[in-house]
Each structure stands twice: as C-alpha cells, then as structure tokens.
C-alpha positions as CSV (number, residue, x, y, z in Angstrom):
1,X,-27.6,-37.2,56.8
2,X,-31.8,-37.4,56.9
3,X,-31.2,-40.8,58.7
4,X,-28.8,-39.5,60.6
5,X,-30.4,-36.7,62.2
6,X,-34.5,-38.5,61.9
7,X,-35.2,-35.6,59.2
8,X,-36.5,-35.3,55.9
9,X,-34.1,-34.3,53.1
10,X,-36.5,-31.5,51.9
11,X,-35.6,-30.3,55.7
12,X,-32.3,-30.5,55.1
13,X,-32.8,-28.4,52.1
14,X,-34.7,-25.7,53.2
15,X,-38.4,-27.0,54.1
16,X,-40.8,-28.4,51.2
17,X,-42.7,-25.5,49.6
18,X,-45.2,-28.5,48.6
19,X,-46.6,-31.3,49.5
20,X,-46.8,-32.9,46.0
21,X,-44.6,-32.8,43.0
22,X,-46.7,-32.6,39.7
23,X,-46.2,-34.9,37.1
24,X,-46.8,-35.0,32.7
25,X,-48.3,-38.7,31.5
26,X,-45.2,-39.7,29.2
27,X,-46.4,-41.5,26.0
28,X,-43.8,-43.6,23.7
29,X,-45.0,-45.1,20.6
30,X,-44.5,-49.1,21.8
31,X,-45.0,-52.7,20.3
32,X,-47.4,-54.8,22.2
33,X,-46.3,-57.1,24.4
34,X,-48.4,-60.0,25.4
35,X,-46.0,-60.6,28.9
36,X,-47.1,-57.6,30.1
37,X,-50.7,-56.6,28.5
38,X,-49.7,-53.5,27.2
39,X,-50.9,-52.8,24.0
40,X,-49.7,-51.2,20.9
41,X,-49.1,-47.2,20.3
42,X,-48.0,-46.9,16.8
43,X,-51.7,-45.4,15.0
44,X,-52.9,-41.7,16.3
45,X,-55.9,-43.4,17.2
46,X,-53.7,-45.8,19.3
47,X,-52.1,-42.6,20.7
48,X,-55.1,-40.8,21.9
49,X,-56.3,-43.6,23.2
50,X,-53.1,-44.5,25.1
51,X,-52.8,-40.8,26.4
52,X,-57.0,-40.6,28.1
53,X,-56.4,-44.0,29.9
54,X,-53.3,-42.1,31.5
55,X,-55.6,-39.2,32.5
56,X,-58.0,-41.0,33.6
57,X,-56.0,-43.3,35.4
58,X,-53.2,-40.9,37.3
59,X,-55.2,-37.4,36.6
60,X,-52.4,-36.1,34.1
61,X,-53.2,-32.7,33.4
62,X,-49.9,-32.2,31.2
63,X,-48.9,-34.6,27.8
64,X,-45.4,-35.2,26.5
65,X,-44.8,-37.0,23.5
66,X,-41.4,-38.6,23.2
67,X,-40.9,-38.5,18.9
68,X,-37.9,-39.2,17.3
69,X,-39.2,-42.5,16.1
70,X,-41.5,-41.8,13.0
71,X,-40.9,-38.7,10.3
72,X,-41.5,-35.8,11.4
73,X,-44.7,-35.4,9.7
74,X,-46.1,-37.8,10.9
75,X,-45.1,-37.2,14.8
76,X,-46.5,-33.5,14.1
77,X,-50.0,-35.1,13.0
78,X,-50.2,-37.1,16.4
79,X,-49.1,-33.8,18.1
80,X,-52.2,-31.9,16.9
81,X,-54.5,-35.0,17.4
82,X,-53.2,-34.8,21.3
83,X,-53.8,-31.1,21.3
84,X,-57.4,-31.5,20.0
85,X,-58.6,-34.3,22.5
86,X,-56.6,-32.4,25.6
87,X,-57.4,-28.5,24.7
88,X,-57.2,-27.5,28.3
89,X,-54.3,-29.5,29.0
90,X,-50.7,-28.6,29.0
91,X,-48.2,-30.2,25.6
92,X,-44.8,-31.0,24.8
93,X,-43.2,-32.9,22.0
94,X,-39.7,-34.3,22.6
95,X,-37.8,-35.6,19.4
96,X,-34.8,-36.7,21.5
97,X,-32.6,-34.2,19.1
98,X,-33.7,-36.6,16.1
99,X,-35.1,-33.7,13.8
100,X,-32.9,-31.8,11.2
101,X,-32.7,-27.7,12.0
102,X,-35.0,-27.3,9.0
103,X,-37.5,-29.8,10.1
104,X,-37.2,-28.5,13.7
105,X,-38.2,-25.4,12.4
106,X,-41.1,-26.6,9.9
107,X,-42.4,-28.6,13.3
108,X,-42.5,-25.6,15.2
109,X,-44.3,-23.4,13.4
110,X,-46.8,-25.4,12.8
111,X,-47.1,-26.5,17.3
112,X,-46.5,-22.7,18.0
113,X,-50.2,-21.6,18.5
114,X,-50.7,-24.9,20.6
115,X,-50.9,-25.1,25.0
116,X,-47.3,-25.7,25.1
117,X,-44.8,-25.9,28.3
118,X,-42.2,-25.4,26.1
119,X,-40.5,-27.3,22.8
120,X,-37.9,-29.8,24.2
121,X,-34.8,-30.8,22.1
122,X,-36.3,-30.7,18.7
123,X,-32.5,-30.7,17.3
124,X,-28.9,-31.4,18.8
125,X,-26.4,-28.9,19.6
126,X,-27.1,-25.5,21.0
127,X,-25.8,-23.9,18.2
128,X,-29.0,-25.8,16.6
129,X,-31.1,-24.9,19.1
130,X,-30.6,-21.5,18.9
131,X,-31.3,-21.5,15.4
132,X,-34.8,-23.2,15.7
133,X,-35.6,-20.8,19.1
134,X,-34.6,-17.8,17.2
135,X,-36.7,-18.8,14.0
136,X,-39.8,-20.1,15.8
137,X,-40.0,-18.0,18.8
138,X,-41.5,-21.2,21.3
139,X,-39.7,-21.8,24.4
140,X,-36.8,-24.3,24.2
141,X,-36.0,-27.1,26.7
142,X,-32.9,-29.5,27.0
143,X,-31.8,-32.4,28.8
144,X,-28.9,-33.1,26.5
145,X,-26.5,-30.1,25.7
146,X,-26.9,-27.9,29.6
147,X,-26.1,-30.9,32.0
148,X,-23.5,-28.9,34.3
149,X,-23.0,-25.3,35.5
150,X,-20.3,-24.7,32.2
151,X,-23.0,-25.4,30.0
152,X,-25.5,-23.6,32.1
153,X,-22.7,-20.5,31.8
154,X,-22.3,-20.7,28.2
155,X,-26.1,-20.4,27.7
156,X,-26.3,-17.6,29.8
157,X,-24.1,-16.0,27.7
158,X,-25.8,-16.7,24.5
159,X,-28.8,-17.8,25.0
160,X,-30.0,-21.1,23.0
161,X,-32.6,-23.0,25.6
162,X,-34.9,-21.3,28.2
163,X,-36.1,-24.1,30.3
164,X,-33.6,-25.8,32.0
165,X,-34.4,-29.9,32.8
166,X,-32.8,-31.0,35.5
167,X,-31.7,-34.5,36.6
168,X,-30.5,-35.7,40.1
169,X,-28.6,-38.5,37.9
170,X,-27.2,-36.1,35.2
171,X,-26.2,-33.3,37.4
172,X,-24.6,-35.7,40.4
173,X,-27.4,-35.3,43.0
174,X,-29.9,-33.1,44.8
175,X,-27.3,-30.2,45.8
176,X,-25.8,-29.6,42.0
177,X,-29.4,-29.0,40.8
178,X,-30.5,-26.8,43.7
179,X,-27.6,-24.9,42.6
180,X,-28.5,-25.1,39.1
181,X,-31.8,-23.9,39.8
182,X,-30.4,-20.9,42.1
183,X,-28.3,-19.6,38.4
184,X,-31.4,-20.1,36.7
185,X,-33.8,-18.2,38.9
186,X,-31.0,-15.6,38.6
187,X,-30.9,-15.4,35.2
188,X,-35.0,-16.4,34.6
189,X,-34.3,-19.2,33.1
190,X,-36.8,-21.6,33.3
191,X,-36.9,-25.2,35.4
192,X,-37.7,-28.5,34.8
193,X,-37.5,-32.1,36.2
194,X,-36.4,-34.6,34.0
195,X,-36.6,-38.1,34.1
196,X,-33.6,-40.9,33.2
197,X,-36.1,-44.0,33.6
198,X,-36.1,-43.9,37.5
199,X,-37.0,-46.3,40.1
200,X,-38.3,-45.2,43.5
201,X,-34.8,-44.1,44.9
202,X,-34.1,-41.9,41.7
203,X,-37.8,-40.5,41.9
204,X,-37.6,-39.6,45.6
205,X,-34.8,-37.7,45.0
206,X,-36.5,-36.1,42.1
207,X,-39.6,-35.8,44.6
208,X,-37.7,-33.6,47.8
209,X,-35.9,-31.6,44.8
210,X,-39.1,-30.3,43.4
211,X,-40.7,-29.9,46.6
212,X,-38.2,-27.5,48.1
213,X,-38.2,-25.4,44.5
214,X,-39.5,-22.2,45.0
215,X,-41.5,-21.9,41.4
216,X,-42.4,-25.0,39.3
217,X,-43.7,-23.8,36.4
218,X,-44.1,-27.5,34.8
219,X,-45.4,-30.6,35.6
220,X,-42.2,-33.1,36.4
221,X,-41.2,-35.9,34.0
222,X,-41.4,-39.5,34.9
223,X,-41.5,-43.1,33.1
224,X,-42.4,-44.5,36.4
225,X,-46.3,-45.2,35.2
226,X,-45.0,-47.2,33.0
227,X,-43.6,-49.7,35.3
228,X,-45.4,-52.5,36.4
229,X,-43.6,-52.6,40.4
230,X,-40.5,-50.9,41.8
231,X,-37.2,-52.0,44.3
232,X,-38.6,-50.0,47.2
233,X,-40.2,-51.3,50.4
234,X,-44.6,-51.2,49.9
235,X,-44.0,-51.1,46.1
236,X,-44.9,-48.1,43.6
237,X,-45.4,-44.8,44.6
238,X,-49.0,-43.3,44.4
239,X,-50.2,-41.0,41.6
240,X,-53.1,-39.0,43.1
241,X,-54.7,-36.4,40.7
242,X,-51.3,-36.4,38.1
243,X,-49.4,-35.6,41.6
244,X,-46.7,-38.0,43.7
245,X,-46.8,-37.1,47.8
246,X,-44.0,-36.1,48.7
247,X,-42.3,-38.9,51.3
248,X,-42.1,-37.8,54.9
249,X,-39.7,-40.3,56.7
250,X,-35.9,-39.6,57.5
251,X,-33.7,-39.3,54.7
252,X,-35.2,-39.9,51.2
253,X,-38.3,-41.1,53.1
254,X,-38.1,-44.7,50.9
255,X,-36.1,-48.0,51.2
256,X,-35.1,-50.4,49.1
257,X,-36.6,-53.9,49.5
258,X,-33.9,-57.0,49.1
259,X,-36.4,-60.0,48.4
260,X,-37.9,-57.4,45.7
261,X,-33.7,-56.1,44.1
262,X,-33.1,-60.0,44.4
263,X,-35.9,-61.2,42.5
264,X,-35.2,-58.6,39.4
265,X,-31.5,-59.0,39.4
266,X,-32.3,-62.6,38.5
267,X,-34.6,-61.5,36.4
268,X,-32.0,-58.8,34.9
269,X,-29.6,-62.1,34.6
270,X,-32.0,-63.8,32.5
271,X,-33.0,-61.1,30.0
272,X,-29.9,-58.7,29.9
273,X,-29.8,-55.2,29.6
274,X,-31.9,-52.9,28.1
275,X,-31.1,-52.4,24.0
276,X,-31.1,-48.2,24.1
277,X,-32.5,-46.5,21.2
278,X,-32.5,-49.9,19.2
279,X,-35.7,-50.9,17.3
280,X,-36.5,-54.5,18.1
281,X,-38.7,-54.9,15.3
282,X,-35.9,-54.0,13.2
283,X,-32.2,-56.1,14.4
284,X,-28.9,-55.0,12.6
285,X,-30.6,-50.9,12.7
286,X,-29.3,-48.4,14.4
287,X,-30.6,-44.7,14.4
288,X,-28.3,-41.9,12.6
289,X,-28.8,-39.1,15.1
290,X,-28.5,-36.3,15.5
291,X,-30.0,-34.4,12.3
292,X,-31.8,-37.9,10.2
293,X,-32.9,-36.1,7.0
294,X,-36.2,-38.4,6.3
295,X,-36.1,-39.9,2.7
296,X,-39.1,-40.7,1.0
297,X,-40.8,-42.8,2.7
298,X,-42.2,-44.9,-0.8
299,X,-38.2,-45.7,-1.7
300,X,-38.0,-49.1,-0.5
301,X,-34.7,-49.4,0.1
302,X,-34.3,-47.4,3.5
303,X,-35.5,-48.7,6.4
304,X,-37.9,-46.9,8.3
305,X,-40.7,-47.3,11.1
306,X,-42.8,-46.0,8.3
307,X,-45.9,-49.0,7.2
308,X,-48.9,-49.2,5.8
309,X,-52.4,-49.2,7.5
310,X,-55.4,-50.0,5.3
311,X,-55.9,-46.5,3.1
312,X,-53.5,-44.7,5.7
313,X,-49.1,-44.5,5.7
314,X,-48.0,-44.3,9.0
C-alpha cells in the first residue's frame, strides 16, 4: 500500500511520533569464532568487556543479558558486574524461561534494587510468572506466553506480566501489534519491541511500529549488531547514538538486494540451518526447559556449560 500510494508506512499508520526508534545492546555468552573475529563471552570479565565495546561503538544506553545458559548463580554475578560498570544505564536479564520459580525468585530479589526496565521471562508459564511477579514485586516482561490478543485478555484478567513485547513476526504484522498496543495503553500495561533475529525487512517493520507508538518506555530489542551485513539494498542499517533512523521511502522505506539474498542462500545451502538452542560445544545435548533445576555443579556426571578457570568456576 506505501508503494502504492509513494508514502511511508508510519503514514499509513498514523504519522511517526519519532524520528528514531531506540535500541538495548543485546549480549549472548558466545564461543569464538576465528571466521568471523568475534571473540569469546563466557568470563564476566569477557562480558563487560563485550558489553563497553557495544556502547562505545552504537551508543547503547540500555543492556540486556540473554541467560539461560549458565546456573543461575552465576548469570546473577554477571548481572551485578553489568550493573556496576553501567550505573546510569538501563538493565534487563532474560533467562529465555530457563530458571525454576524458586530460582526465579532467589534471582530477583537479589536484581530488585538494580536500574531495571523490567525482569523478562525469568520462568515459563504465566501461572509461573505470576508467582515470581507477586513474590518479587519487579516488573515482568514476556515474549513467550502473551503472543495474541487471547492471551493479552487472559492477562488482563489476572494479571501475571506488565510489559508487553511485541513482535511484527509473532503477532502477524504491524496492524496486530498496533492493536495490541491500543489494549495495552488501555489497560497500562506496558510495551516493548522484541526482536526474533531480524534482517532489515523484519527490523523496518519493527522500525515504523515503534515510531508511530505514542509512549516507548524501553529501548527496542535487536540482534541486528551482531550481524556482519544484511539482504537489503546499501547494506546494514545505521546505529547512531543506540538509535536506528527511521526509513523515509514509500512503503517499508528498504528493499531487498538479489545479488546480496543470492549470495547467502548459497551460502545457507552450504552450512544449513541454524541449530536453535543447541550447544555446539556440546553434540548429542539438548536443554530441559522450561524449569532446569541446576545440580551441583562438582557431580561430574551431568553436563553443564559450567568449567573451570584458573582459581575461578564458571
């Protein structure tokens, strides 16, 4: 319809309330990998690290932390270590639903005096949820149990999450969310953009949603610094201080480049798809989610990301 008529989608919508959509730096724990350069972010040294040459690169001026991958113990003590190099900066830990209630609970209590945006999916269900939001009293965020307007209903009625994260892949496109985003403004609820690992199509849809929102209380998800070059015509998008412009042209204001889709089918043809939540260091595991009681991390006979550094277990 943009193309159609030579306007914006954000027009289409409404008008843009801003020029720029806000973004958090995203920081995974990772091997290295020599292909690429990228280094290793398995140590909280690592981690910091990792997390200032984001900042200082893209201007980041909000941290999330996807956990889930080490015990819970340990993900708490790189949580604290972000919160003391970034104290003016805004936090958020994600364990991707991996964390038992009690450990959700423990976790929280201890984050709960911290900058946070909010606590997002530290367990799975919303019955579980609610038992962690009601026993820590930090704001709850999901991506994985309100992803339509039933869901969205039932947690109006009884309330398990408070920020809403919203996904033009999950919901089914720009229009479900803005009307996702009308029930929670309702109901103050809060709002969130999520990411699903998005190349510039996906993020410019994410980037006329959040411009036409009337509040954004939190800086937008995105993996997309972590990519090395995208499908769209001129590349990657520009981060300018943590921020993406907005794109002007008709429609979604990108389009897709053939040589560039061309050269990474052939390259998707050569290395296959993507192993989700599998551990490559570790073939034959798979993770026991949601609720992984952690064992003790000395018995030998569990695997676990767990190893030893010098004087140090991490």
């Amino acid at each position: 319809m943009g193309r159609m008529l030579d306007l914006p989608v954000y027009d289409l919508l409404g008008g843009k309330m801003r020029d720029a959509v806000p973004f958090a730096s995203y920081l995974f724990f990772r091997y290295p990998d020599p292909a690429t350069g990228t280094g290793e972010v398995r140590t909280i040294e690592q981690l910091v690290e990792h997390a200032l040459d984001l900042k200082t690169r893209f201007g980041f001026g909000s941290h999330k932390l996807k956990a889930g991958v080490f015990p819970p113990d340990y993900e708490l003590r790189c949580f604290l270590a972000l919160a003391e190099a970034f104290p003016n900066d805004a936090l958020r830990i994600d364990p991707n639903a991996s964390y038992s209630v009690r450990d959700a609970i423990r976790v929280g209590h201890a984050i709960k005096d911290l900058r946070n945006d909010y606590y997002e999916d530290p367990t799975w269900g919303m019955n579980g949820l609610r038992q962690v939001r009601q026993a820590v009293g930090l704001p709850i965020a999901t991506n994985t149990v309100v992803t339509n307007l039933e869901q969205l209903a039932a947690n109006v009625r009884d309330p398990a999450v408070d920020v809403i994260l919203l996904d033009t892949t999950f919901w089914g496109g720009i229009r479900p969310v803005l009307k996702a985003a009308a029930v929670c403004e309702t109901f103050q609820l809060g709002i969130g953009v999520h990411s699903s690992g998005e190349l510039g199509i996906q993020l410019a849809t994410m980037l006329h949603f959040g411009a036409v929102l009337p509040t954004m209380q939190f800086a937008a998800d995105a993996h997309y610094h972590q990519l090395t070059d995208d499908v769209i015509e001129g590349g990657k998008l520009e981060y300018r201080d943590g921020a993406i412009a907005v794109p002007d042209g008709p429609g979604l204001g990108v389009r897709l480049n053939p040589e560039r889709v061309a050269r990474y089918k052939r390259l998707y043809d050569e290395l296959g798809g993507y192993p989700y939540d599998r551990d490559p260091g570790r073939p034959g595991w798979y993770a026991r989610v949601p609720n992984e009681e952690w064992a003790d991390p000395d018995d030998a006979s569990i695997p676990s990301l767990v190893y030893r550094g010098e004087d140090e277990r991490r």
